[in-house]
Backbone bond lengths (Angstrom), bond angles and torsions (degrees), N, CA, C in turn:
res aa  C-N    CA-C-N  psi(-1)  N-CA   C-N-CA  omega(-1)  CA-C   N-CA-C  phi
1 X - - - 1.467 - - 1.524 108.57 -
2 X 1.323 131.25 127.54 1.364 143.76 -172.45 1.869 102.94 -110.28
3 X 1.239 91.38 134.33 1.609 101.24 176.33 1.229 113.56 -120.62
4 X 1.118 117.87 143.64 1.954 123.60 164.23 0.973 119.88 -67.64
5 X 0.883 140.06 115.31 1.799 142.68 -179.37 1.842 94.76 -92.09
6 X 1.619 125.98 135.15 0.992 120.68 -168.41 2.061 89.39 -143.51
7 X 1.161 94.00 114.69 1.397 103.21 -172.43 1.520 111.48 -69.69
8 X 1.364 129.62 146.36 1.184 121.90 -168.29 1.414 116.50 -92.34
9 X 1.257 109.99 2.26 1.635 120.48 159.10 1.510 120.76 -68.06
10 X 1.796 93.77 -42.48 1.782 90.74 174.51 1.459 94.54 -71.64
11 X 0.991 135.24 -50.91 1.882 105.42 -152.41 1.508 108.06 -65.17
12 X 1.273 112.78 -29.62 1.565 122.57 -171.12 1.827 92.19 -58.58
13 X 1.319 135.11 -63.53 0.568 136.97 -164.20 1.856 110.46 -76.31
14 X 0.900 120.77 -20.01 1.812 133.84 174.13 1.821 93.41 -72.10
15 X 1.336 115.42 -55.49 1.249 115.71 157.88 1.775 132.78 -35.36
16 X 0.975 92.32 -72.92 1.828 88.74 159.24 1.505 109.86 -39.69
17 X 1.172 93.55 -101.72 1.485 90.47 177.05 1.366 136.71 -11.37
18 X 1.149 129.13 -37.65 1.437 134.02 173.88 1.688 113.99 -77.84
19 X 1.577 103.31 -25.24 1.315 108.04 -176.42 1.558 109.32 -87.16
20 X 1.719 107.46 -19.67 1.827 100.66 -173.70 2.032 91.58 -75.27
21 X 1.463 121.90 -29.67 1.005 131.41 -144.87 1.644 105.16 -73.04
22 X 1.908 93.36 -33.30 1.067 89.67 173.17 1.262 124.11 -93.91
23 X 1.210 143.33 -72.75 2.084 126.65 141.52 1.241 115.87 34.72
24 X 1.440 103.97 -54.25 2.073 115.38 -172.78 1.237 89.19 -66.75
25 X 1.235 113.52 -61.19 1.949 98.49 -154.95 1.519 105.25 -76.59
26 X 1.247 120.60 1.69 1.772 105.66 177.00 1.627 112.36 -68.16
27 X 1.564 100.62 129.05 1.240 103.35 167.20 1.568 127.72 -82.86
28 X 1.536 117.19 144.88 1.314 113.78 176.61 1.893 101.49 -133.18
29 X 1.364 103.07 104.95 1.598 107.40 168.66 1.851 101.46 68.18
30 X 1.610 99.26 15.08 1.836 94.20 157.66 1.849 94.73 99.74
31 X 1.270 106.06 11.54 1.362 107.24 176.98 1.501 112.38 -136.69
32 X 1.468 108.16 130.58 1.618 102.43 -159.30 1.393 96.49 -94.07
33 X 1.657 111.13 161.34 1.414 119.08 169.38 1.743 126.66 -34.29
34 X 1.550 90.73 -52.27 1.148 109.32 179.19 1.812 112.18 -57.00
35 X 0.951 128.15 -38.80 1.185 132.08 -168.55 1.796 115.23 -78.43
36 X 1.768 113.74 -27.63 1.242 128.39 146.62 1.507 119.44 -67.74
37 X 1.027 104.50 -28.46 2.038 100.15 -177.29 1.563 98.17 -82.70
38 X 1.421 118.25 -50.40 1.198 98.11 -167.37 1.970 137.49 -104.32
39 X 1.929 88.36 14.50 1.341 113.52 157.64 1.502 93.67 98.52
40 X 1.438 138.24 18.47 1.403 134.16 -163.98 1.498 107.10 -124.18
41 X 1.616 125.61 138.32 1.591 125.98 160.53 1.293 118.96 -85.49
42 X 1.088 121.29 130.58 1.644 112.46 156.52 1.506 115.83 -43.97
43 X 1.241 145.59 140.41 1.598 147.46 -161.77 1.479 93.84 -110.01
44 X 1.072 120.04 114.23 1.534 144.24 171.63 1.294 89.26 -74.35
45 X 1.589 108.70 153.40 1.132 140.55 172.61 1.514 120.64 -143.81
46 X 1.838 125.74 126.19 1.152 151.71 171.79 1.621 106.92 -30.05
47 X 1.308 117.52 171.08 1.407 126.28 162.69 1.330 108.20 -66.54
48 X 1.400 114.81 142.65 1.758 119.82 168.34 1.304 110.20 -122.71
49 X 1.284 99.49 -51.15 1.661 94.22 173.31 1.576 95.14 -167.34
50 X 1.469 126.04 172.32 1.633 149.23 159.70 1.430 123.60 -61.47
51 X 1.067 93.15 98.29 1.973 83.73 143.03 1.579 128.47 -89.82
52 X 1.499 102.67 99.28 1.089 138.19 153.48 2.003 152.53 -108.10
53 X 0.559 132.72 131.57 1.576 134.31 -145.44 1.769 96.57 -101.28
54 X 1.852 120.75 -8.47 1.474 126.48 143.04 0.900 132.01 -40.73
55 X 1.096 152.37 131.23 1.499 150.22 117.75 1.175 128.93 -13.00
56 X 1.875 115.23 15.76 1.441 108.69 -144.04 1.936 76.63 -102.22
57 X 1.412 108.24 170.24 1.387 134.14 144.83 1.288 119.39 -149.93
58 X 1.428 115.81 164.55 1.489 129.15 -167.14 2.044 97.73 -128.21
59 X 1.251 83.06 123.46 1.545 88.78 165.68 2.441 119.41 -117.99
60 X 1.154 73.70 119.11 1.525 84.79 171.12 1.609 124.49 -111.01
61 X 1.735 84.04 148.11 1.778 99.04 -178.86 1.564 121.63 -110.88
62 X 1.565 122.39 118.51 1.396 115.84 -171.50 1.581 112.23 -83.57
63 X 1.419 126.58 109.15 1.360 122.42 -177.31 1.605 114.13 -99.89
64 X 1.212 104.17 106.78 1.666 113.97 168.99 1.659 113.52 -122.42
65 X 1.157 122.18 -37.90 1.199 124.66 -156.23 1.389 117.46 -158.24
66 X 1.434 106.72 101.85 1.779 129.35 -166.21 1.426 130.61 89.97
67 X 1.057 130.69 124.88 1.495 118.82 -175.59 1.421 114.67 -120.47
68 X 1.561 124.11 16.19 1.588 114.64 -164.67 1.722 95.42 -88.85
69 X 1.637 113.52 15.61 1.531 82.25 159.13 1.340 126.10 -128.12
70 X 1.258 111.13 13.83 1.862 155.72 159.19 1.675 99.32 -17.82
71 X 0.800 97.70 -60.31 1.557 107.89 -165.07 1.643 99.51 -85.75
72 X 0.661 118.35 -25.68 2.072 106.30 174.35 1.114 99.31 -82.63
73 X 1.480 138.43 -45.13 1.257 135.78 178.47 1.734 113.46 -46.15
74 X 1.500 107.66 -46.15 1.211 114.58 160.38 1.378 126.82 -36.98
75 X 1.541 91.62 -62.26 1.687 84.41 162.79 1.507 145.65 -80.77
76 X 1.046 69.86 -36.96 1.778 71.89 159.95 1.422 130.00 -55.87
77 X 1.316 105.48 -23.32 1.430 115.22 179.68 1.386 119.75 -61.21
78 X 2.213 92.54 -57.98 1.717 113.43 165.70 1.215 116.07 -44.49
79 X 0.956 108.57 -56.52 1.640 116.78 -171.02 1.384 124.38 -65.48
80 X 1.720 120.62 -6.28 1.579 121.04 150.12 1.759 112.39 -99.95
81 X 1.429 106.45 -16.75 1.478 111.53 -170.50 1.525 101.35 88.55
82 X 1.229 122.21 75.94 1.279 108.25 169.99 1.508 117.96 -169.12
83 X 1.268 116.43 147.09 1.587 108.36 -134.27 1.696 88.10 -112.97
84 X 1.867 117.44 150.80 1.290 113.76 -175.56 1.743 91.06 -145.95
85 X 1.360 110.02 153.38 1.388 118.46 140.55 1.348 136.13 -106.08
86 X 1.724 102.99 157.81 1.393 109.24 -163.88 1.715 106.35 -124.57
87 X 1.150 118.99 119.01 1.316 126.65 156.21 1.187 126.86 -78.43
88 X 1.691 126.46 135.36 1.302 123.65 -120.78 1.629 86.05 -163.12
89 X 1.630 110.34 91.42 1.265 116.61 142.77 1.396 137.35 -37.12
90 X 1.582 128.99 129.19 1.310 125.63 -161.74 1.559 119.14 -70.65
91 X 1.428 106.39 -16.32 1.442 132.93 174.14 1.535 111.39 -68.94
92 X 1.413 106.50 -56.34 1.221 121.90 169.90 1.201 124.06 -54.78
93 X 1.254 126.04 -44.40 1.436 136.41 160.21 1.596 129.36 -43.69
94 X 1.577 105.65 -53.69 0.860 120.84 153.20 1.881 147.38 -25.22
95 X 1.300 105.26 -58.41 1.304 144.16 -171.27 1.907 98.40 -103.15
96 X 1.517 133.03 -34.82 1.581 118.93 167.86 1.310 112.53 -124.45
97 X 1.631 106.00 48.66 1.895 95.36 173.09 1.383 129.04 -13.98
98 X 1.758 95.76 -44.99 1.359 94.74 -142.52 1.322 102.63 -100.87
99 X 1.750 126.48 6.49 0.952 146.47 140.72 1.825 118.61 -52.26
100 X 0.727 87.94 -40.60 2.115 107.04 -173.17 1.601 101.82 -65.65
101 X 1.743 101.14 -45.21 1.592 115.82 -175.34 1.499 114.24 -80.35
102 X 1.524 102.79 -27.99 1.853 110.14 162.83 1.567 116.58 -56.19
103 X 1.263 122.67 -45.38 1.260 128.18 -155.43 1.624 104.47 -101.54
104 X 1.464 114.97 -4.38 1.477 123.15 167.89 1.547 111.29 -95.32
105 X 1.509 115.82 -37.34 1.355 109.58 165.30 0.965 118.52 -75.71
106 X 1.246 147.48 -30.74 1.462 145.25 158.92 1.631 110.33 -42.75
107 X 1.251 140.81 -23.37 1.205 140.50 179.22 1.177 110.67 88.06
108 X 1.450 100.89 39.79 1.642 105.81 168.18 1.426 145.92 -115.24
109 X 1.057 108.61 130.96 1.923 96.07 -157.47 1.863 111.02 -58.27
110 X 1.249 107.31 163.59 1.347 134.62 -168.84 1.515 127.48 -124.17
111 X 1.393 126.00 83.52 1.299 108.36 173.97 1.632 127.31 -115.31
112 X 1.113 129.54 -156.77 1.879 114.51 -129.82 2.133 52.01 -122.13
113 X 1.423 105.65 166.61 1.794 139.52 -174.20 1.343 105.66 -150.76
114 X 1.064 118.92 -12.40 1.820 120.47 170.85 1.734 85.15 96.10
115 X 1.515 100.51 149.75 1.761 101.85 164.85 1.159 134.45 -73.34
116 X 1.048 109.24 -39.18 1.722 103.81 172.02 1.537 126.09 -110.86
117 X 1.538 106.31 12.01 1.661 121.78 168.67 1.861 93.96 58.84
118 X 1.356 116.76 61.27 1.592 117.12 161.49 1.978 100.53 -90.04
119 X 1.254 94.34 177.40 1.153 110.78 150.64 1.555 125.89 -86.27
120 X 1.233 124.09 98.44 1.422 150.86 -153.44 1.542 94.45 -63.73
121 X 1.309 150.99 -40.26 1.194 148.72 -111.04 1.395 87.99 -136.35
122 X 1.763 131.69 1.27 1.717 135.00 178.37 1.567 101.45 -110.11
123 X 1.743 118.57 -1.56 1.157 129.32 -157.78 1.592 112.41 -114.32
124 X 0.900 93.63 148.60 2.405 96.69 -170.67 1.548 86.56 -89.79
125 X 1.222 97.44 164.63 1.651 96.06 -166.77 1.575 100.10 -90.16
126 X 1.117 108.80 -21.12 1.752 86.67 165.70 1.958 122.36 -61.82
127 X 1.619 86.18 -27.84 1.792 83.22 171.63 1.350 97.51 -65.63
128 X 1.208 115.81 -63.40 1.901 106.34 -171.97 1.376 132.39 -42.25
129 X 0.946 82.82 -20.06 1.756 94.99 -167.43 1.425 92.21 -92.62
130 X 1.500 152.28 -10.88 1.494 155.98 -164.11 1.465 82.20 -95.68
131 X 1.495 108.68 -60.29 1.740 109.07 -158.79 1.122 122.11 -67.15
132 X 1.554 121.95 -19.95 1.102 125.95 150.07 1.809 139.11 -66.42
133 X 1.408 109.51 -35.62 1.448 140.03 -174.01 1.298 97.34 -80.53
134 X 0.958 139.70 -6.27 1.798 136.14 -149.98 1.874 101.09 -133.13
135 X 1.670 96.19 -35.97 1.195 100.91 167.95 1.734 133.66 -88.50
136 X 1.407 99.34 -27.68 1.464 118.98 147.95 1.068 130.98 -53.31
137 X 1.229 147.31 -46.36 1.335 163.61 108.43 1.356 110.53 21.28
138 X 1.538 104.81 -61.39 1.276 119.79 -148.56 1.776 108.00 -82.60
139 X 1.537 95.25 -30.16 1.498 124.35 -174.65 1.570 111.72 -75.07
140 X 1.572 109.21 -42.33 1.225 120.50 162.15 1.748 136.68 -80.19
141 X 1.420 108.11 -16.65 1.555 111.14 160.00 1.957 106.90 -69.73
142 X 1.065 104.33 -14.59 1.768 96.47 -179.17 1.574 112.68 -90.42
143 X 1.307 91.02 -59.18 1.894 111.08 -179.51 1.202 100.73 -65.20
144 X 1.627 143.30 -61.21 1.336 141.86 -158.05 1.877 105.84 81.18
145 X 1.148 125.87 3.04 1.537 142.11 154.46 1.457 112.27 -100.48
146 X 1.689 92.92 124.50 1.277 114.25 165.68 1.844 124.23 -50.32
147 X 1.354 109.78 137.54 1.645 107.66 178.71 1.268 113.15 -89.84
148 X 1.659 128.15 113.83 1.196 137.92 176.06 1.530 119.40 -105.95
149 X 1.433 121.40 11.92 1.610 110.17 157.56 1.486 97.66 -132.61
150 X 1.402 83.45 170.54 1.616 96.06 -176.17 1.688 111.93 -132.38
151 X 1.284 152.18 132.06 1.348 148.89 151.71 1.565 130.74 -107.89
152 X 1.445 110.67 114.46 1.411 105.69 -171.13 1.161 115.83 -49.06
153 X 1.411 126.11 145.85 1.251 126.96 160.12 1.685 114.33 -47.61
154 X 1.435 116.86 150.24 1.948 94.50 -172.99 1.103 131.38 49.25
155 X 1.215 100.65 21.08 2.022 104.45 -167.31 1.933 123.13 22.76
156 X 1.986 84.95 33.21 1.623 89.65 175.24 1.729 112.39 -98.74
157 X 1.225 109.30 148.86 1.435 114.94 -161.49 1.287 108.43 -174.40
158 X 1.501 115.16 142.64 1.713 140.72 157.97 1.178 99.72 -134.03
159 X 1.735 69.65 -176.24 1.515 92.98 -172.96 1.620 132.83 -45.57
160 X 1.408 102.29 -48.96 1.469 121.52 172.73 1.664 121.85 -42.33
161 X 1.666 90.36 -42.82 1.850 94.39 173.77 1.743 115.72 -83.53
162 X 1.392 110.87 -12.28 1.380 110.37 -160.30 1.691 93.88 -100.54
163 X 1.582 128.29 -10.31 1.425 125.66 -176.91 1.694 70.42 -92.97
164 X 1.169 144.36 -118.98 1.221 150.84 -178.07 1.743 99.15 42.28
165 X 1.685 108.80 -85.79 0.937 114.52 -167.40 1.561 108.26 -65.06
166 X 1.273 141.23 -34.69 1.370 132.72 145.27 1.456 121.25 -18.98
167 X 1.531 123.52 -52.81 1.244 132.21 -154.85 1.917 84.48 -87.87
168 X 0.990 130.30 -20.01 1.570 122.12 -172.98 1.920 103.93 -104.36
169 X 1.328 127.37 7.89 0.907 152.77 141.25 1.651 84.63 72.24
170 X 1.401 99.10 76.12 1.471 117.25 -174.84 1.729 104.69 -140.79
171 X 1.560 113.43 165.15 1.436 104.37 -175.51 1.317 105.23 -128.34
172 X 1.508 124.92 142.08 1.539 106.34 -175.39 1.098 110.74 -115.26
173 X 1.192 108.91 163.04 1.676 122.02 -171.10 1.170 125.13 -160.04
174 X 1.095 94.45 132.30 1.747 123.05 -175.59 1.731 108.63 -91.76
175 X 1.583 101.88 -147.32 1.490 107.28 168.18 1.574 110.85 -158.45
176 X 1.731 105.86 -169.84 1.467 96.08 -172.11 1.480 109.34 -129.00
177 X 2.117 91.72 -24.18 1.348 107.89 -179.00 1.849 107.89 -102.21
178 X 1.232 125.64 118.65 1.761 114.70 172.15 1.140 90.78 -104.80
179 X 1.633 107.17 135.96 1.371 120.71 157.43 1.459 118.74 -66.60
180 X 1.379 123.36 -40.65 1.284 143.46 -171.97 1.628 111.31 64.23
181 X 1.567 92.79 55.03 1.915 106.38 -166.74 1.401 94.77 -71.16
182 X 1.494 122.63 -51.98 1.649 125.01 177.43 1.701 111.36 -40.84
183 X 1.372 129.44 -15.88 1.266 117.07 -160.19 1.835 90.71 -105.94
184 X 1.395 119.77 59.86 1.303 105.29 171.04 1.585 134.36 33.32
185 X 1.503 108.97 21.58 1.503 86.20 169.82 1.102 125.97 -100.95
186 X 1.299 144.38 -156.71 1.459 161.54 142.83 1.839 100.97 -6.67
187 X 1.347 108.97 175.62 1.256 149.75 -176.12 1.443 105.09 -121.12
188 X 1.366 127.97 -28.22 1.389 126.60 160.43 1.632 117.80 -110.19
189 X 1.245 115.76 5.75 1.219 125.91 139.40 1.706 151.82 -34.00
190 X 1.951 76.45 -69.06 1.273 112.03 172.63 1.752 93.36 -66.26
191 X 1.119 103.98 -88.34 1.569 119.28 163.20 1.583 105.63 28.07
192 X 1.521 103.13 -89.34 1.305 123.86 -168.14 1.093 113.35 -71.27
193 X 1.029 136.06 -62.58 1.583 140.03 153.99 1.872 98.29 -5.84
194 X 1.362 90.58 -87.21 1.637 101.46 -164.90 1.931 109.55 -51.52
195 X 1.196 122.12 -38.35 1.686 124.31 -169.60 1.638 98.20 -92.52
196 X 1.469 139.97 -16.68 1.522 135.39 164.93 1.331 111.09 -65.68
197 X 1.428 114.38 -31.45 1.488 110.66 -129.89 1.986 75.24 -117.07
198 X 0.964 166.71 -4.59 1.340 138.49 -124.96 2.113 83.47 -148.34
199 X 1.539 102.01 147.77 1.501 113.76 -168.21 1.707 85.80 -141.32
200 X 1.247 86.79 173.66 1.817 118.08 166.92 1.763 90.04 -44.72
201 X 1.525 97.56 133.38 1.848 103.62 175.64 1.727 139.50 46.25
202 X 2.062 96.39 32.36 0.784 83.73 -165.94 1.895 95.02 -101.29
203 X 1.234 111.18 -175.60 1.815 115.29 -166.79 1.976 91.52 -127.13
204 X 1.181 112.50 120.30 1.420 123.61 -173.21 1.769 108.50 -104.07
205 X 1.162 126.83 112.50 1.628 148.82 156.97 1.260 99.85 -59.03
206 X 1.575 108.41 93.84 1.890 105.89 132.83 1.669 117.43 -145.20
207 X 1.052 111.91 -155.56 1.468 105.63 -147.37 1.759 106.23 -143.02
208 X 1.715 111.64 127.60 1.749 109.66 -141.31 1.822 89.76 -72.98
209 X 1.582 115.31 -23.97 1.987 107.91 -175.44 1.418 97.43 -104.87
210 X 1.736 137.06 56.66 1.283 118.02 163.08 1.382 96.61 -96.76
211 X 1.872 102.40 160.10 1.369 101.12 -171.03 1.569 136.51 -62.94
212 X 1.273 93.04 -14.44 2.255 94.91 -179.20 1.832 90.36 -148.40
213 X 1.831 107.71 36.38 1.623 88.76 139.22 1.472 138.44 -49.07
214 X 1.138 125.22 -48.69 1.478 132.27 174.99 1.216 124.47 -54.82
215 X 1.614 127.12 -32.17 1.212 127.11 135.75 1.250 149.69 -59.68
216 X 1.148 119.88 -27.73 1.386 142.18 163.75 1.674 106.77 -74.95
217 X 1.573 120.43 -45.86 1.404 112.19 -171.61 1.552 98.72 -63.37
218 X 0.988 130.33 -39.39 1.729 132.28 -170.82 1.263 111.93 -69.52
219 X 1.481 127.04 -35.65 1.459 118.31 138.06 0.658 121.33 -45.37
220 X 1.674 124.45 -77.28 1.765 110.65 -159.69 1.346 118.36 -46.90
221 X 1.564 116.52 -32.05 1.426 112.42 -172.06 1.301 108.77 -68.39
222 X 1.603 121.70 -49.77 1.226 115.67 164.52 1.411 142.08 -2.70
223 X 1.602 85.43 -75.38 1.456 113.02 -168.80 1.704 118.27 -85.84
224 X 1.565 102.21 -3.35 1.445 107.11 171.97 1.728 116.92 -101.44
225 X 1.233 85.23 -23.38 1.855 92.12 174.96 1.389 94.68 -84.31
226 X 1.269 135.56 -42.74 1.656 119.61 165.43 1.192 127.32 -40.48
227 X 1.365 111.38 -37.67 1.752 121.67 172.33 1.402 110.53 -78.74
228 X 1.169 137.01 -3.76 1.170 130.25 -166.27 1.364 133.56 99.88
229 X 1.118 109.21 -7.70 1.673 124.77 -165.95 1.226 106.10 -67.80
230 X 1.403 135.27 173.26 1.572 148.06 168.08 1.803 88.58 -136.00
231 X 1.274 90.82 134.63 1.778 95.30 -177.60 1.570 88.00 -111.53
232 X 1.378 107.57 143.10 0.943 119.57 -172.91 1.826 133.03 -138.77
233 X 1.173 175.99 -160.58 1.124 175.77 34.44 1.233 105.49 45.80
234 X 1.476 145.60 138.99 1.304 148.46 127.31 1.229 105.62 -3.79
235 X 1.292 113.50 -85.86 1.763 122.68 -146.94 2.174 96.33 -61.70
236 X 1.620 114.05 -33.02 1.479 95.13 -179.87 1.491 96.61 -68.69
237 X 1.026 132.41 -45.04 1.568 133.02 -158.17 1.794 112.06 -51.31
238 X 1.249 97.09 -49.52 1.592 98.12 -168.29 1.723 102.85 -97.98
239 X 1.312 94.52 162.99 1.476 122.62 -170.50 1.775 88.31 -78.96
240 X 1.654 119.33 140.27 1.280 123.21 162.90 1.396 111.13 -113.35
241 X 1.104 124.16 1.92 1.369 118.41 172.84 1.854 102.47 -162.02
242 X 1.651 103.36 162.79 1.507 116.68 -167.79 1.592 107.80 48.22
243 X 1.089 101.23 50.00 2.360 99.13 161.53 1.070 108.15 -121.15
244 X 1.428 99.01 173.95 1.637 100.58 175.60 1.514 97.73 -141.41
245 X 1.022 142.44 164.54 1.081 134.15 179.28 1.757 117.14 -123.33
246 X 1.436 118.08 152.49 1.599 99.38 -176.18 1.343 101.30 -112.43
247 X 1.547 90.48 -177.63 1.415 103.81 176.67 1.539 136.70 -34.18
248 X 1.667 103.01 -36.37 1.294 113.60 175.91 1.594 112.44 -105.81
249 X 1.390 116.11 23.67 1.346 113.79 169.72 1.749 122.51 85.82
250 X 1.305 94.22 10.71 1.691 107.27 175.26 1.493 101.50 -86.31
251 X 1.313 91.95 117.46 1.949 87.17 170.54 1.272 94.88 -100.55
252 X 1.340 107.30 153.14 1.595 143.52 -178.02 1.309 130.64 -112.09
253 X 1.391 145.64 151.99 1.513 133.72 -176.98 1.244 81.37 -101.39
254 X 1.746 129.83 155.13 1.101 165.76 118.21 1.149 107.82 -14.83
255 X 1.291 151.02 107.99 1.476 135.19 139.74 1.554 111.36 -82.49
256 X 1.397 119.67 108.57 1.197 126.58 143.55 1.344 137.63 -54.86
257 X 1.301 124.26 167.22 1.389 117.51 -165.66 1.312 113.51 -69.58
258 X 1.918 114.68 -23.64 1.496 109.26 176.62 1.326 123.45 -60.56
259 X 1.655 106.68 -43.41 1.215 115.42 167.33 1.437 135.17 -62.12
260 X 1.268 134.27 -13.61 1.068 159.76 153.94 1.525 106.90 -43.80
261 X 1.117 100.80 -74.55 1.874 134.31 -159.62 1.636 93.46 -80.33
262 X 1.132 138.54 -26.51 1.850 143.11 153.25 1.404 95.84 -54.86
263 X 1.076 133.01 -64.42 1.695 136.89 -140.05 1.544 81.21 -90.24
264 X 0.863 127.20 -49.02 1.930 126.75 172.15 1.584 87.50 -19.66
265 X 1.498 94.61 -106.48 1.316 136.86 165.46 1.615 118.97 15.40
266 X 1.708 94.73 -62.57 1.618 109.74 -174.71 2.062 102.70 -73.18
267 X 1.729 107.10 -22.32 0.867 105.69 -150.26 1.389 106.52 -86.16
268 X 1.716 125.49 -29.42 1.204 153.35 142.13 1.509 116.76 -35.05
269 X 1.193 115.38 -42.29 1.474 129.25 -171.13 1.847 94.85 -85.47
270 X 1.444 127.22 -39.53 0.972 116.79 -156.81 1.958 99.30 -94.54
271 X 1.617 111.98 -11.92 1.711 124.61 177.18 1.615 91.71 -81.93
272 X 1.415 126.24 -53.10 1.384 131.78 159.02 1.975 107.84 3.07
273 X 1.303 90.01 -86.85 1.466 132.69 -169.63 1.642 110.88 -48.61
274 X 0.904 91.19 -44.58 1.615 114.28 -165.86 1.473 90.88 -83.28
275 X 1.256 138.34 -59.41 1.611 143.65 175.09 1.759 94.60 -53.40
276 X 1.223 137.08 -61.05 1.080 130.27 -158.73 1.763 108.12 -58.48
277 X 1.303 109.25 -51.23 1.694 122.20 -171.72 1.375 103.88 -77.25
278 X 2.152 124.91 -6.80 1.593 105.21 146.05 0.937 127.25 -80.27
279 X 1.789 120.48 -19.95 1.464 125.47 160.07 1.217 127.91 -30.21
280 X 1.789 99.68 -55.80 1.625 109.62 -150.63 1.579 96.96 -81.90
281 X 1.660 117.08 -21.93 1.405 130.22 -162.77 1.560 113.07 -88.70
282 X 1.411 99.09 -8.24 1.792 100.04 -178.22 1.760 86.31 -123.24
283 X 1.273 136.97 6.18 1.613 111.59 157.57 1.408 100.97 -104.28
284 X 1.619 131.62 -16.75 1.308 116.55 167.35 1.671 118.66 -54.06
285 X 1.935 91.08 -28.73 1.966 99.60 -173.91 1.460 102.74 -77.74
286 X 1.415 132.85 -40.33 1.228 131.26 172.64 1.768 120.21 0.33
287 X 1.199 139.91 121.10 1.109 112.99 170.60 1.427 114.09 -91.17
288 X 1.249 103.32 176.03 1.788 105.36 163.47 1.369 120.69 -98.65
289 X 1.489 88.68 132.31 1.629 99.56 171.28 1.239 127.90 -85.60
């Protein structure tokens, strides 16, 4: 019979170790030990898309540059019933008011594109926070509604821009599906791309001057109300309060303990039910004696 001899230096020291290991991972206010000891943030990440058990999706439009096809999109939109948001450069705003005021009377959502479409992430957050505030502003002297999403320019972003837009009590958002309408292709391009690629909660990237949006949007709508989908706005799609978001940008609803302890409840009530109607179903079978 062979035994391990285990020196009492290693465990003393296996001991440490387990205790720095644990310390590191304690969280304080969403920031772990480890991340103060060793000078590093966890890197937050924007909205990408929902987890949801809907059929719903949200399609968005990036506006920087051209608007003569603004207004078909409009219609096209009406004309399946289906609701989109538009991100709205401060430049852009500027130069088609009355474009900005089309797509608000139509009943269509509005979000902030930064003003001058930089790369946000070369910028101190007081610049960010101008390029955003300046473009908000600008969005809200027309509409008279406040701007509650935000999308990086380039969908480039840290930390610095994503506390920013926190501190302006705004939500940012990215996507999950790119059409890649800016890259000149097809109308069945776009098409396929966008109706392969898109699930329950997902948020779709295209762009209001690509060259055969208007063809392609009349597909996609098509072919998503064929599947079942409800196209929808950003702001219905995503959760504005109690989420959390993961690693890959799926925000999530919170279940709290009430909610938890309801679904208990309903779930007991509904085993309840189900026990009662084998009761009533085996003395209806009863025979007579």
């Amino acid at each position: 019979m062979h035994f391990c001899v285990i020196k009492s230096k290693t465990i003393k020291l296996s001991i440490v170790f387990i205790l720095i290991a644990v310390v590191l991972a304690i969280g304080f206010n969403g920031t772990t030990s480890a991340q103060v000891f060793f000078g590093y943030n966890q890197k937050r990440v924007p909205i990408y898309n929902v987890e949801t058990s809907e059929k719903k999706v949200a399609i968005s439009f990036d506006a920087a540059w051209g608007a003569d096809k603004t207004q078909d999109i409009i219609s096209t939109l009406q004309e399946f019933d289906a609701k989109a948001t538009f991100f709205l450069v401060g430049f852009w705003v500027d130069k088609y008011p009355e474009m900005v005021k089309a797509i608000d009377d139509a009943g269509l959502e509005i979000g902030c594109h930064s003003n001058t479409h930089p790369d946000l992430t070369n910028l101190s957050a007081t610049q960010i926070k101008n390029e955003i505030t300046l473009a908000n502003n600008m969005i809200t002297n027309i509409t008279g509604k406040e701007v509650e999403l935000f999308r990086c320019p380039f969908g480039a972003y840290n930390n610095t821009v994503l506390d920013v837009v926190d501190e302006l009590n705004m939500l940012p958002i990215q996507w999950d599906v790119d059409s890649l309408d800016w890259q000149q292709i097809s109308a069945d391009e776009i098409t396929t791309r966008i109706v392969d690629n898109v699930q329950n909660g997902s948020i779709i990237l295209c762009h209001n001057n690509s060259d055969n949006i208007i063809p392609a949007l009349t597909m996609v709508l098509q072919r998503l109300q064929m599947k079942g989908y409800e196209v929808v706005s950003v702001g219905e799609l995503i959760y504005h309060e109690n989420f959390t978001i993961n690693r890959n940008g799926l925000q999530k609803l919170n279940q709290d303990a009430d909610d938890v302890a309801n679904k208990k409840d309903e779930q007991q009530d509904n085993n309840n039910e189900t026990v009662n109607n084998d009761n009533i179903q085996k003395l209806d079978k009863k025979p007579v004696v």
